[in-house]
N, C-alpha and C positions, 0 to 999 in steps of 0.2 A: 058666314060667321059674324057675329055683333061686336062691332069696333066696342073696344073698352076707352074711358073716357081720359083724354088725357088736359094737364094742367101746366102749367108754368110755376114753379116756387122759390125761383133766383133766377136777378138780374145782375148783371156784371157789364161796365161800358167803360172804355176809353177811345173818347170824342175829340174832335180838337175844341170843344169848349164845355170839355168836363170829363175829369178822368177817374171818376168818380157818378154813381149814381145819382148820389142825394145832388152834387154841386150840376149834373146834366141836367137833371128833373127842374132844377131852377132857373140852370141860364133860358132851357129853352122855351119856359113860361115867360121869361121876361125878354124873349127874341136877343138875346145875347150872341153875336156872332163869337165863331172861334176862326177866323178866316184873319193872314195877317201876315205880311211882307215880308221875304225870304230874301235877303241879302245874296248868298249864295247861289240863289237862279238868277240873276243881277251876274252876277261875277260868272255866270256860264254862257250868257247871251241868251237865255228864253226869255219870249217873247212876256208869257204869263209870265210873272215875278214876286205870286202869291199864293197861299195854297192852306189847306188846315190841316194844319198837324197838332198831334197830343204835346201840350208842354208839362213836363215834369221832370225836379232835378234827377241827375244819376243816382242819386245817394237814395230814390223811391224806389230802386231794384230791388234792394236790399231786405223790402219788405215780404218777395218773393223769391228771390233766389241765392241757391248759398254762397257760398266765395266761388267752391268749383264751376257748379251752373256758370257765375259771371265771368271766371277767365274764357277770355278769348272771347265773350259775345258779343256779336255784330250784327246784330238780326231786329230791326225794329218792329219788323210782322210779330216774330217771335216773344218780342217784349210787351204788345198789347195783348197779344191772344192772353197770354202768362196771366197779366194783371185781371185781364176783363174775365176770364174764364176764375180764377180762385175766386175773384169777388162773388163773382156768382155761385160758385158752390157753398163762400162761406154763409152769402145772403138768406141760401137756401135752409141754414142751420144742420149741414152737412159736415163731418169729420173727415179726415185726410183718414186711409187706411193706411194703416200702421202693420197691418200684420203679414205674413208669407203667402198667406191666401186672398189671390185677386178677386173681387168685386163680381159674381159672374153677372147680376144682373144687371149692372152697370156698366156706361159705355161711355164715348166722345167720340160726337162728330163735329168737328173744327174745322172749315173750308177757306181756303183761300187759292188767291190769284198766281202769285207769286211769292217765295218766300226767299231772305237774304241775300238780297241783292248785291247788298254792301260788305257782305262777307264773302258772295262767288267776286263779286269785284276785286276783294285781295287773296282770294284762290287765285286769280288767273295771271294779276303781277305776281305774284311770289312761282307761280309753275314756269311762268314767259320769263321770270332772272335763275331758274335752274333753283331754286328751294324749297323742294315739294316737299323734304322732309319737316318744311318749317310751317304746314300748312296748319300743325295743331288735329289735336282728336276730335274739334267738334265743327270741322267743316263742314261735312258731311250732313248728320243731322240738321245743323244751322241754313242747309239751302235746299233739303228736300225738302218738296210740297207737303208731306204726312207730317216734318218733325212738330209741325205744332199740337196735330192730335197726339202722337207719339206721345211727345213732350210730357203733355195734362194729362196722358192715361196714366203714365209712368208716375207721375207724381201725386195719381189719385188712387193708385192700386185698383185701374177697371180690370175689368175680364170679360164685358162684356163687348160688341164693335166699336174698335179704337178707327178712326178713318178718314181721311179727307178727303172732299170733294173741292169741286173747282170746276165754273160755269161761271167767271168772268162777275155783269155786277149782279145775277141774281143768286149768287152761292151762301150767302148768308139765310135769304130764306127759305132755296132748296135743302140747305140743311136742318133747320127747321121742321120742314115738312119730311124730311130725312127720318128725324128724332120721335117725330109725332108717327109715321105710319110703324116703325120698327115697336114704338112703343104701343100703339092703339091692336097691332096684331097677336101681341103677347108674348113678342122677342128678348123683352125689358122691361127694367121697372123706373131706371131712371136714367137718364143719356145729358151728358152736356153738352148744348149745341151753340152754333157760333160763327164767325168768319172774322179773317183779320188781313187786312192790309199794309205794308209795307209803305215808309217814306221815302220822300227825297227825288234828285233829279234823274237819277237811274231807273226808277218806275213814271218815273209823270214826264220823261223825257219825250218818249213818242207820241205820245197827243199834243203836246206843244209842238211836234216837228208836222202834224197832222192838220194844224191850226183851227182846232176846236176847242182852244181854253182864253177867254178875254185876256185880250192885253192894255184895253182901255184904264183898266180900275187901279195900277199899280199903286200910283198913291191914295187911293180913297179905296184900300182891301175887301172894306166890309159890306161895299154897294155890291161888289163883282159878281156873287153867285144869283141869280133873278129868276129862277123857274115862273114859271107861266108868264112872263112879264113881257112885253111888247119890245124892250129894250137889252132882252137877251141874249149877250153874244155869247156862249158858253158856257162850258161848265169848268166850274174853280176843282181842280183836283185835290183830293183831301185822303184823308189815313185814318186808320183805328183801330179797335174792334169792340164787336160786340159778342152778349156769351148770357143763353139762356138756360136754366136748370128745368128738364123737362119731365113729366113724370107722371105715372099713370095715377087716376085719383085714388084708387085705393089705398096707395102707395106714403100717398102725403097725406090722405085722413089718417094713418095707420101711426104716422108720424108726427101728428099734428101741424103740419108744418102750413107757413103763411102761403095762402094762392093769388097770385096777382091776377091770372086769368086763365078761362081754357081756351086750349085748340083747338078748333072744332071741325077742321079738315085744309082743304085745299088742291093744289092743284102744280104741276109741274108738266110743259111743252116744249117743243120746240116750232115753229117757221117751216122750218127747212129749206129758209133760204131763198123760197118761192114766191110769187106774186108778192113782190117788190121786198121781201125781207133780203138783208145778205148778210155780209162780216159785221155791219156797223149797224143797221137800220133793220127794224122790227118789221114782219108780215101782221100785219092787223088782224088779218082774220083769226092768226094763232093766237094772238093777245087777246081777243075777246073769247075766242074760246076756252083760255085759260081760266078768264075770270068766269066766266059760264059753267066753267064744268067745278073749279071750287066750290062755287057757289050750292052745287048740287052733292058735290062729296059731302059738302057742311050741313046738309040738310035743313037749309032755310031758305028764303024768296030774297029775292035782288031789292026790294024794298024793307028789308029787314035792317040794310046795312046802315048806319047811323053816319058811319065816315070813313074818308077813305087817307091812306096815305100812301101814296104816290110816288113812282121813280121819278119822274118829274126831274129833269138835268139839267133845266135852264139853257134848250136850244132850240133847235125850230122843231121837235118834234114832241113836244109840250102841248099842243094843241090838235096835236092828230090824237097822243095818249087821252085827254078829255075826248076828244069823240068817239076813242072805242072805248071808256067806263061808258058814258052816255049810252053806246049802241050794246054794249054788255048786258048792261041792267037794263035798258027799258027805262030811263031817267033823265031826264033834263027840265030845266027852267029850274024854280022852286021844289023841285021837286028830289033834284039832286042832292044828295049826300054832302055834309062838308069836305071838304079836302085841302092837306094841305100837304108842301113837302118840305123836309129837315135839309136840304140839300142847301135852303137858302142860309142855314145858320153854319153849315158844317165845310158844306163841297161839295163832290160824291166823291167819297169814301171806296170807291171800285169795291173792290172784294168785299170788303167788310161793311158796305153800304145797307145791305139787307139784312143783317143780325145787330149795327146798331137805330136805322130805323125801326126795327121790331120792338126795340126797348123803347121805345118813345113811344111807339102805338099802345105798347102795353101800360105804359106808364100813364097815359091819357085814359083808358081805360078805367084802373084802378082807382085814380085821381077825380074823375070827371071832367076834362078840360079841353079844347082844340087848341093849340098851339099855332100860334100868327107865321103868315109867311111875308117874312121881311122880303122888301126890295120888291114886289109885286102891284105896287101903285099904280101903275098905268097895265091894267092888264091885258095879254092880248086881242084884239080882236075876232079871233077866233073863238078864242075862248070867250070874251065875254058874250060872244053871242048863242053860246050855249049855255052858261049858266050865268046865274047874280053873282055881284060882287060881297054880297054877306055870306054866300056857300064858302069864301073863300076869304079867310077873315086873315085882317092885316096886324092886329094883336091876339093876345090866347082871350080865349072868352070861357067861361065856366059852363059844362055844359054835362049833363049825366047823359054817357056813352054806353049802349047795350054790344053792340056788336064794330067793328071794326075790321075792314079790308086793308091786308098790306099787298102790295104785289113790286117786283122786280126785273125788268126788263134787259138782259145783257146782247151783249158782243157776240155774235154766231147766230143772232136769232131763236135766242132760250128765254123763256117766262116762266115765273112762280108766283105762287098767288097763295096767300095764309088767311085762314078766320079766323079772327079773336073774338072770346065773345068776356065779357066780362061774369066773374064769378062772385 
């Protein structure tokens, strides 16, 4: 059967250094970190005592939800997906359904790690002092994993698959690729995809207790996140989400609607744990065949790729990642792809790392531009003996992009790997 083509035609992000498209599209052209000293992990004793989270007042709820929605919410997963997922349907020049009849060919897949942390947190004091009656109607919803698809299907009248996934940091682009094969198969016509992450020290607690997050940079925030850098001691934990409007081209020529780019395949693995992958650490051979076998779903040659963006986490495994792209593609010296990673401006974003770097790949794309990786001045030695230091550019440089590799590396030994190609 011949895949039908699919597109992208809304973007939706809340960054920690932009919660908002247009204000992300510009910090991270001008390497604008959103990374920035948490008092409160100070007052808990973690070691890290920095981290990027979305800033915006309470009173920006309000833009999305009604009085009821915000009684009793406690969910700050819940509150990005919300934000980053409507922007993107409104981007998409898409209408809220209004009527008794659900959307059938419309759907939402919305993935995340964890949801309401901060809300199962006061579920379990109020059940542990005997007041379970006082737990409120939207506990429940607020700390299942689904409530956030739930959530956006219910407030966009889908009908088509509402559902979440959850594979640690690559779920944001396995949903992605979630949305693109249901839709490329003729399941849909249009899905919103996405992943979101939850703040605060009840999620970023056990990697500080892990001691895989810098505790050097407390007062200097915006040095600490360093992917590829020879002086990287970790990754800075960060929050958000991201939320793509996906949708088959006939769909959106039919509709006129604006296309930032298509999908043009990809790919979804696991390790299995074996030769040297485990809970924490990736099996290379899966990762390259990850990006091997995308590459092949996409129906185009590993020199086609213009550039790559990167899970790239600022630790020591930053430099084995560059030598399976290198061994993936068939690529090195000059000859390698640009590359860069958002992690240096943001954190990783866990969950929602791979559906808000997707906006940025796409957004480079549409734009023409590679995007500088702050803090990588002294780059590794590994690394730089694989590629130049211009593949890896320390400001954004203007640059007309045809095709684009994202790929995402999690916890359990899972890969995902997306082609954008510019439209």
């Amino acid at each position: 059967m011949n895949k039908r083509r699919v597109v992208i035609t809304g973007l939706g992000v809340v960054a920690p250094n932009g919660t908002s498209v247009s204000d992300f599209n510009n910090n991270i052209q001008k390497g604008k970190s959103g990374i920035h000293y948490i008092e409160k992990l100070k007052e808990l004793n973690f070691s890290c005592q920095i981290a990027g989270k979305p800033l915006y007042k309470e009173s920006y709820l309000n833009n999305y939800f009604n009085n009821i929605q915000l009684k009793g919410l406690n969910a700050s997963g819940m509150e990005y997906g919300v934000i980053a997922g409507m922007d993107a349907w409104k981007d998409a020049g898409l209408s809220i359904n209004n009527s008794q009849t659900p959307l059938w060919d419309t759907g939402v897949i919305f993935g995340t790690g964890i949801l309401g942390v901060d809300k199962f947190r006061e579920a379990i004091y109020k059940v542990d002092e005997g007041k379970v009656r006082r737990l409120g109607s939207t506990s429940v919803t607020q700390t299942m994993a689904s409530g956030i698809s739930a959530f956006l299907g219910g407030m966009l009248g889908c009908g088509n698959i509402v559902t979440t996934n959850s594979s640690a940091c690559s779920t944001g682009t396995e949903a992605i690729l979630m949305a693109y094969n249901h839709i490329a198969q003729g399941n849909a016509e249009i899905i919103l995809a996405g992943s979101t992450s939850d703040s605060g020290p009840y999620v970023w607690g056990g990697f500080d207790a892990m001691r895989i997050l810098p505790y050097k940079y407390n007062d200097n925030p915006t040095k600490a996140s360093r992917p590829m850098s020879a002086t990287a001691s970790g990754f800075v934990p960060g929050s958000g989400a991201g939320a793509l409007v996906i949708e088959s081209l006939e769909s959106a020529q039919k509709r006129g609607a604006t296309i930032y780019a298509e999908i043009l395949g990809g790919h979804v693995n696991s390790g299995g744990q074996r030769n040297g992958g485990s809970m924490t650490a990736p099996n290379s051979q899966a990762v390259q065949y990850c990006i091997r076998k995308a590459i092949t779903n996409a129906n185009i040659n590993s020199n086609d790729i213009d550039a790559i963006n990167g899970h790239l986490t600022a630790t020591t495994m930053d430099s084995i990642e560059i030598q399976n792209w290198s061994e993936a593609l068939g690529r090195k010296g000059k000859d390698f792809p640009y590359i860069n990673s958002l992690k240096s401006l943001v954190g990783h974003c866990l969950a929602a790392s791979g559906s808000i770097e997707s906006v940025a790949a796409v957004l480079q794309l549409k734009e023409g531009y590679v995007f500088g990786n702050i803090n990588s001045e002294d780059l590794h030695p590994a690394i730089e003996a694989l590629i130049p230091r211009d593949q890896i550019p320390l400001k954004t440089i203007n640059k007309p992009l045809t095709i684009i590799a994202k790929a995402s590396f999690g916890f359990g030994d899972v890969n995902a790997c997306v082609i954008f190609k510019k439209y």
